[in-house]
ZADO-1210 file (C-alpha; in nm, 4 decimals, padded with zeros to 6 digits):
<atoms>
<atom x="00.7467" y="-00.6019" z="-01.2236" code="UNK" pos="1"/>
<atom x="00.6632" y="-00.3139" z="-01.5102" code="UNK" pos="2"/>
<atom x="00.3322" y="-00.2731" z="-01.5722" code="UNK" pos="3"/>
<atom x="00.3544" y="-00.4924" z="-01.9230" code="UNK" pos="4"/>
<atom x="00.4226" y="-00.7901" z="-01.6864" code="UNK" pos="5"/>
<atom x="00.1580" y="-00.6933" z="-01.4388" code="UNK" pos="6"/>
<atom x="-00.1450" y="-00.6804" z="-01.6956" code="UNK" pos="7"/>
<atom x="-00.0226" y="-01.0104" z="-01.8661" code="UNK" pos="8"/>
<atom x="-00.0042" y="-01.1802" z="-01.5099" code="UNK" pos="9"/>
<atom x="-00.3703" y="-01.0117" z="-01.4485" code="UNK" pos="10"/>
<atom x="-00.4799" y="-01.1322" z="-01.8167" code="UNK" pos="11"/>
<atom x="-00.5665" y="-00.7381" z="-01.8834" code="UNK" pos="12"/>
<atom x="-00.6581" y="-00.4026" z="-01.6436" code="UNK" pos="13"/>
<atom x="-00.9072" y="-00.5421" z="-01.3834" code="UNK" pos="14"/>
<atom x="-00.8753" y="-00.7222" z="-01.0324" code="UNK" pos="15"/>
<atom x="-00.7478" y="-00.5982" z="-00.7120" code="UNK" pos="16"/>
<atom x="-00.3304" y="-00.5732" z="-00.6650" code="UNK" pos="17"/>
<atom x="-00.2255" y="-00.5052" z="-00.2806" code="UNK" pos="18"/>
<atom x="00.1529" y="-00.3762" z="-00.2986" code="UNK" pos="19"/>
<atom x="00.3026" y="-00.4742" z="00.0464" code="UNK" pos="20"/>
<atom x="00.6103" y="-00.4763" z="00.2811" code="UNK" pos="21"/>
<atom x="00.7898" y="-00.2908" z="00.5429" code="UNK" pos="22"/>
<atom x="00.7909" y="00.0791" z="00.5882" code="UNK" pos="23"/>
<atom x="01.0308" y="00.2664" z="00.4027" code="UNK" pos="24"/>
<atom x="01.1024" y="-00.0346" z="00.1274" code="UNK" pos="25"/>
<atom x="00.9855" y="00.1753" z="-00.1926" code="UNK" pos="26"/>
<atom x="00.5863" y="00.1128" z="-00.1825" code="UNK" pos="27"/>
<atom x="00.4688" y="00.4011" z="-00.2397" code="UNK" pos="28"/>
<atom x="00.7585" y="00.5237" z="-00.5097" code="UNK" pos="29"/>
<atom x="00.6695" y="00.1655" z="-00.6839" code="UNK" pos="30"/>
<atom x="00.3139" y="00.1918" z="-00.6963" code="UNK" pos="31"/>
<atom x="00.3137" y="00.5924" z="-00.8129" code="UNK" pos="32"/>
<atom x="00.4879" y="00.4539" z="-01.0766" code="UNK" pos="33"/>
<atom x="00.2877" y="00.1281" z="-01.1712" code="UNK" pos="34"/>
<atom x="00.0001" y="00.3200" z="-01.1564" code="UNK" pos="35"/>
<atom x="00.0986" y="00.5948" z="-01.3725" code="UNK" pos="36"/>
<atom x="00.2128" y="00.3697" z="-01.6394" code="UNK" pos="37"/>
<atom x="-00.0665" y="00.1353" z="-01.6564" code="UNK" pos="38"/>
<atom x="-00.2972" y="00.4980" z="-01.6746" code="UNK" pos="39"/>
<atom x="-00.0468" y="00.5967" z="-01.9708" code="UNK" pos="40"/>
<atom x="-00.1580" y="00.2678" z="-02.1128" code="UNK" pos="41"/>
<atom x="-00.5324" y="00.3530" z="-02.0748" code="UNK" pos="42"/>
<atom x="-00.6161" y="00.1166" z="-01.7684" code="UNK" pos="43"/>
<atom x="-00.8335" y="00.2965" z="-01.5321" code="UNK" pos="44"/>
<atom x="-00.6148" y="00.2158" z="-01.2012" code="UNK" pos="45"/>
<atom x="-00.7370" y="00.3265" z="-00.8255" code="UNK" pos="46"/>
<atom x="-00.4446" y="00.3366" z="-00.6038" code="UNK" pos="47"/>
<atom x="-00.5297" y="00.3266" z="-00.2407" code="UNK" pos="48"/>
<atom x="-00.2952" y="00.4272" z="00.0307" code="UNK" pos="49"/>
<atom x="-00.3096" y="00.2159" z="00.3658" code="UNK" pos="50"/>
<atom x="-00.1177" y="00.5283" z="00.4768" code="UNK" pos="51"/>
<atom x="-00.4248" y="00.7352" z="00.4624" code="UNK" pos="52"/>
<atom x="-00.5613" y="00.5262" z="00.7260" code="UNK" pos="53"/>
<atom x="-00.2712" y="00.3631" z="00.9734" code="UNK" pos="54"/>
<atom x="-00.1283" y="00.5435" z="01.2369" code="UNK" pos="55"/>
<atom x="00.0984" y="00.4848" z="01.4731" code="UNK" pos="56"/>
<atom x="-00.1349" y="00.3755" z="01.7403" code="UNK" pos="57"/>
<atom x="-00.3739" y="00.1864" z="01.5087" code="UNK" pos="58"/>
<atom x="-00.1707" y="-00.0112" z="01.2554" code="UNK" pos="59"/>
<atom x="-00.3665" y="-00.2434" z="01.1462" code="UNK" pos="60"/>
<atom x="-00.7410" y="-00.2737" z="01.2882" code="UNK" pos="61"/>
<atom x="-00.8952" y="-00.0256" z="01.0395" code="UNK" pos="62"/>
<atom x="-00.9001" y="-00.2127" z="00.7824" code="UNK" pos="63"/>
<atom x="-01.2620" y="-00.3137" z="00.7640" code="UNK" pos="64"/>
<atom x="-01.3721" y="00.0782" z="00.6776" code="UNK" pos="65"/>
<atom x="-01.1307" y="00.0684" z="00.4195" code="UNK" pos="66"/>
<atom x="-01.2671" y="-00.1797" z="00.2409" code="UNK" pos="67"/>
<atom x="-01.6079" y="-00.1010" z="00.3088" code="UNK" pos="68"/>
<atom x="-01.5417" y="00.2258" z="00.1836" code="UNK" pos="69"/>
<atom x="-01.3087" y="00.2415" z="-00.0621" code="UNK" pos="70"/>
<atom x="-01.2841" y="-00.1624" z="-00.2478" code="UNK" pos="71"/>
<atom x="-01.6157" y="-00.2372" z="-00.1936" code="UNK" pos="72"/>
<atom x="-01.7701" y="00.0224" z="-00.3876" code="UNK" pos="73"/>
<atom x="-01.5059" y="00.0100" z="-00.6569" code="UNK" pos="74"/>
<atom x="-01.5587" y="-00.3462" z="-00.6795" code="UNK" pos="75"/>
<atom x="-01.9668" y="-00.2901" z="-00.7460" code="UNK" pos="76"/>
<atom x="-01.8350" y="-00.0165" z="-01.0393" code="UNK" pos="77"/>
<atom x="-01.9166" y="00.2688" z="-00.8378" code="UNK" pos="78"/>
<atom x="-01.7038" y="00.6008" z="-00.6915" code="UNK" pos="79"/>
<atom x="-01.5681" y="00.5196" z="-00.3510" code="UNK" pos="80"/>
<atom x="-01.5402" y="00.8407" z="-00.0848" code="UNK" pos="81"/>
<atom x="-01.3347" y="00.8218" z="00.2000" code="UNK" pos="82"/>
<atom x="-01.1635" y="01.0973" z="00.4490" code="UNK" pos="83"/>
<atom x="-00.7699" y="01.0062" z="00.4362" code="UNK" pos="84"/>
<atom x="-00.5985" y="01.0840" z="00.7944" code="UNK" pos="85"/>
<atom x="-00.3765" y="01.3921" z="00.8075" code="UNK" pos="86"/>
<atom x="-00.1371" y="01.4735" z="00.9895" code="UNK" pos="87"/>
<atom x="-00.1280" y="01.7910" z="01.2021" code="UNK" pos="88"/>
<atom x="00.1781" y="01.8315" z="01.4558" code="UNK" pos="89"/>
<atom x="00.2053" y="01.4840" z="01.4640" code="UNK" pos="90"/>
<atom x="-00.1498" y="01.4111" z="01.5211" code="UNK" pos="91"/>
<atom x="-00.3789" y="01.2155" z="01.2899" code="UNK" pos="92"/>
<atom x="-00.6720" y="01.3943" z="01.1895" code="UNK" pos="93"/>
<atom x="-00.9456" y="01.3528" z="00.9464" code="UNK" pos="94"/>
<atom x="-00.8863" y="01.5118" z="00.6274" code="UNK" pos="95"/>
<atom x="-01.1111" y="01.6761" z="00.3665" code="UNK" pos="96"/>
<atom x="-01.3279" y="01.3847" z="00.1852" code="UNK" pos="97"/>
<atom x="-01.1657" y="01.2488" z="-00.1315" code="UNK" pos="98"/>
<atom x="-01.3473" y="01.0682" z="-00.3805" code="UNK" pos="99"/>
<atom x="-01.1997" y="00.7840" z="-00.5907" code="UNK" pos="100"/>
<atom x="-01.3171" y="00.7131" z="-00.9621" code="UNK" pos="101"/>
<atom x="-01.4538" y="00.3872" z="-01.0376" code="UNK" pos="102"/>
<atom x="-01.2049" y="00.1607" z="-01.1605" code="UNK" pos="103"/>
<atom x="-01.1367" y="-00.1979" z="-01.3301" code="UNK" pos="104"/>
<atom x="-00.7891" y="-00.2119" z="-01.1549" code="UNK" pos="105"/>
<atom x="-00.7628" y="-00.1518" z="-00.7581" code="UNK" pos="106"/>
<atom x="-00.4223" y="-00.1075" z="-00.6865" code="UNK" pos="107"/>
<atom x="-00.3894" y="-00.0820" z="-00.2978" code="UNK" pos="108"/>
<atom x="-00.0536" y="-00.0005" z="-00.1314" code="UNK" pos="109"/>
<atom x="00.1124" y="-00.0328" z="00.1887" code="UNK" pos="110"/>
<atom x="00.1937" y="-00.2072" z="00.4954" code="UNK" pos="111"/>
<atom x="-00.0040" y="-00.4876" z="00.5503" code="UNK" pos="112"/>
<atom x="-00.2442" y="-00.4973" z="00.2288" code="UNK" pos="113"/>
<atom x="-00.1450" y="-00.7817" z="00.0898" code="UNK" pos="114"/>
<atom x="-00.3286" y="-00.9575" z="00.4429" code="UNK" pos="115"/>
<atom x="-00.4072" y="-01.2915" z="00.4819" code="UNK" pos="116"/>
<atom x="-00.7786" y="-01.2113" z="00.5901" code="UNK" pos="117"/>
<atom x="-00.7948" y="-01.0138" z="00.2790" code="UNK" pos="118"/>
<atom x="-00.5917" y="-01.2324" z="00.0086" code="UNK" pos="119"/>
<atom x="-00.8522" y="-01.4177" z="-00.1245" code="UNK" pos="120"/>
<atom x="-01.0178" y="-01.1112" z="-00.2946" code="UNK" pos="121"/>
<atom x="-00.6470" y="-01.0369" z="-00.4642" code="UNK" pos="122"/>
<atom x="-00.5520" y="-01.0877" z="-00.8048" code="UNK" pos="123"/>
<atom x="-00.2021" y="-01.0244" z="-00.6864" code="UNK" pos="124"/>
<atom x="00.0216" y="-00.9404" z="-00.4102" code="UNK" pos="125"/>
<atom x="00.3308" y="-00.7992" z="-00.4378" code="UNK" pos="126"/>
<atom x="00.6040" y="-00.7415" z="-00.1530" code="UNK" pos="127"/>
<atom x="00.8818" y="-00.5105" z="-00.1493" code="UNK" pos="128"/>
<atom x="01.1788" y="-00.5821" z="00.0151" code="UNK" pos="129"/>
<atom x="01.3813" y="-00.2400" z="00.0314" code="UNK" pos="130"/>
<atom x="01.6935" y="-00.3669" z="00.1528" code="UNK" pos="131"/>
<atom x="01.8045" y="-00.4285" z="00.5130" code="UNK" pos="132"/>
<atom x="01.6427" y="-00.2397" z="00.8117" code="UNK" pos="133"/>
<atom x="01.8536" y="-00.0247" z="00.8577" code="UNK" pos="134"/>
<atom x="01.8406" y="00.1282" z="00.5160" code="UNK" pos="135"/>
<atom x="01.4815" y="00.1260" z="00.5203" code="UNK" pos="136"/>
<atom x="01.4286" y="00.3197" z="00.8814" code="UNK" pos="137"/>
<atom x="01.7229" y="00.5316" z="00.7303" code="UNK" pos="138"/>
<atom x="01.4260" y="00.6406" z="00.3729" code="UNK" pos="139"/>
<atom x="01.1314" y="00.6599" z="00.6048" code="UNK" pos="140"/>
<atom x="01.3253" y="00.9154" z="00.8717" code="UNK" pos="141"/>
<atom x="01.4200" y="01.0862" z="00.5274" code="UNK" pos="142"/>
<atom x="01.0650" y="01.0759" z="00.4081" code="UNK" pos="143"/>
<atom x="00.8554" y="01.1675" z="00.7490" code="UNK" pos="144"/>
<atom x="01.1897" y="01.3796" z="00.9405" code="UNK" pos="145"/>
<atom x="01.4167" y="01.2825" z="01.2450" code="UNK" pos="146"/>
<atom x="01.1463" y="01.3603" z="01.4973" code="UNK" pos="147"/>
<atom x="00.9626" y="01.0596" z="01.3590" code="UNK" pos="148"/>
<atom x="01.2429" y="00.8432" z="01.4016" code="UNK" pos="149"/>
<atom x="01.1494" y="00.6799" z="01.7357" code="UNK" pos="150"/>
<atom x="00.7761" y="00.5718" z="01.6487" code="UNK" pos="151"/>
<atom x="00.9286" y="00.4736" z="01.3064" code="UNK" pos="152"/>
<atom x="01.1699" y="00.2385" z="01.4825" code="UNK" pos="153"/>
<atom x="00.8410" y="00.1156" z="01.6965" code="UNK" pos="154"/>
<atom x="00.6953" y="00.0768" z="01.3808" code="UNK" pos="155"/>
<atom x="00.9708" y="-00.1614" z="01.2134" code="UNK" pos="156"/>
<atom x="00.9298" y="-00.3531" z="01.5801" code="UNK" pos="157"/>
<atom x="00.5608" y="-00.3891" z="01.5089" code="UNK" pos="158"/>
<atom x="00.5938" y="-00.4674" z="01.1267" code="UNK" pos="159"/>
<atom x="00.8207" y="-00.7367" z="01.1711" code="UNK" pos="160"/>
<atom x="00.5838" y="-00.9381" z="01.4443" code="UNK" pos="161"/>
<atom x="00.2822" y="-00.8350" z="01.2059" code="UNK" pos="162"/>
<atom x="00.4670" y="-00.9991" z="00.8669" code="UNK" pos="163"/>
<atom x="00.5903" y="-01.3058" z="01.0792" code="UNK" pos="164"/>
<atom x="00.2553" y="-01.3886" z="01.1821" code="UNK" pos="165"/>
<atom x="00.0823" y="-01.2881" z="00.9232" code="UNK" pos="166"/>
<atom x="00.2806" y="-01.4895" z="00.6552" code="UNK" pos="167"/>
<atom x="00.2805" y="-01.1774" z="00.4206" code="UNK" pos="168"/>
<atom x="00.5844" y="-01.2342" z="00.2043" code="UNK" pos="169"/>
<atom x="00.5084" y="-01.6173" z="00.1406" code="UNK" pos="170"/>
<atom x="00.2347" y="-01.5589" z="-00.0125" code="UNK" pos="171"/>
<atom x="00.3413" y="-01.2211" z="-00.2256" code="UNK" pos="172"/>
<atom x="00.5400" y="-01.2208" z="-00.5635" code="UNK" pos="173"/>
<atom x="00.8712" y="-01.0304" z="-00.4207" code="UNK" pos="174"/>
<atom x="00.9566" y="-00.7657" z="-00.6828" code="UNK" pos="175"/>
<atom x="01.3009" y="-00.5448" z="-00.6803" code="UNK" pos="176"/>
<atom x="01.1757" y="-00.2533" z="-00.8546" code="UNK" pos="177"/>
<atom x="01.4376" y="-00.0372" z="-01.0331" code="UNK" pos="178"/>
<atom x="01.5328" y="00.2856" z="-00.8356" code="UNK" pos="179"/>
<atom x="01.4841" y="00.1104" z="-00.4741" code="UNK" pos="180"/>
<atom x="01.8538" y="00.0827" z="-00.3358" code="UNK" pos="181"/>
<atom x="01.8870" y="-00.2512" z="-00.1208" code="UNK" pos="182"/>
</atoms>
């Protein structure tokens, strides 16, 4: 879906998008994109990165700050701050405070955004394939480096019971976005 589509399916730039599926399926290529064509376009878009707050140990549970702290206050038309997790030596620390400018269009990507506790407040979800699991684990070790491949491969483990509980795809629009090889 090119960002034409997405604004007509939206009826114009405002609402909240979660871009979802499995690590290493194209999510974060696909929403860089997106976002920079919709801000080409004049929409102002806020992309938010579930990456900035996951880690290996925590998948999933943080999701209340992030909404208290970053789609809340976009939401009420204000500046959202948040401190995005970096990673030192393979340890997730908290990194320098970023602020995000208000926005009409929330564009949040990653694994599990598109959640069903969370899907009511969605204009849209979107879910990315990526091809088979294999190819995927084979990006993301690409992406994050072979010493990364053994949590990533407890990662896909934990993904898949997390989607097949969760119900994630069902509910998305699946997209094949040009440039993702499956």
């Amino acid at each position: 879906m090119e960002a034409p589509e997405l604004l007509a399916r939206l009826g114009g730039p405002e609402g909240i998008v979660a871009i979802d599926g499995p690590s290493g399926a194209g999510k974060s290529t696909y929403a860089q994109h997106l976002v920079g064509d919709l801000r080409a376009d004049g929409a102002r878009v806020a992309l938010v990165r579930t990456d900035h707050y996951a880690t290996w140990d925590d998948p999933v549970s943080w999701w209340p700050r992030l909404v208290a702290e970053v789609v809340d206050p976009l939401v009420r038309g204000r500046d959202a701050f948040y401190r995005p997790l970096v990673w030192r030596d393979g340890v997730p620390t908290p990194g320098e405070e970023l602020r995000v400018p208000r926005a009409s269009l929330i564009v949040i990507e990653g694994v599990s955004s598109a959640r069903r506790s969370f899907f009511d407040r969605l204009s849209l979800g979107l879910w990315l394939d990526g091809g088979t699991a294999e190819q995927r684990l084979e990006r993301a070790v690409a992406r994050d480096g072979e010493e990364s491949r053994a949590e990533l491969v407890r990662w896909q483990e934990f993904e898949r019971g997390w989607f097949a509980v969760d119900g994630t795809r069902e509910r998305c629009t699946v997209v094949e976005p040009r440039g993702v090889d499956a």
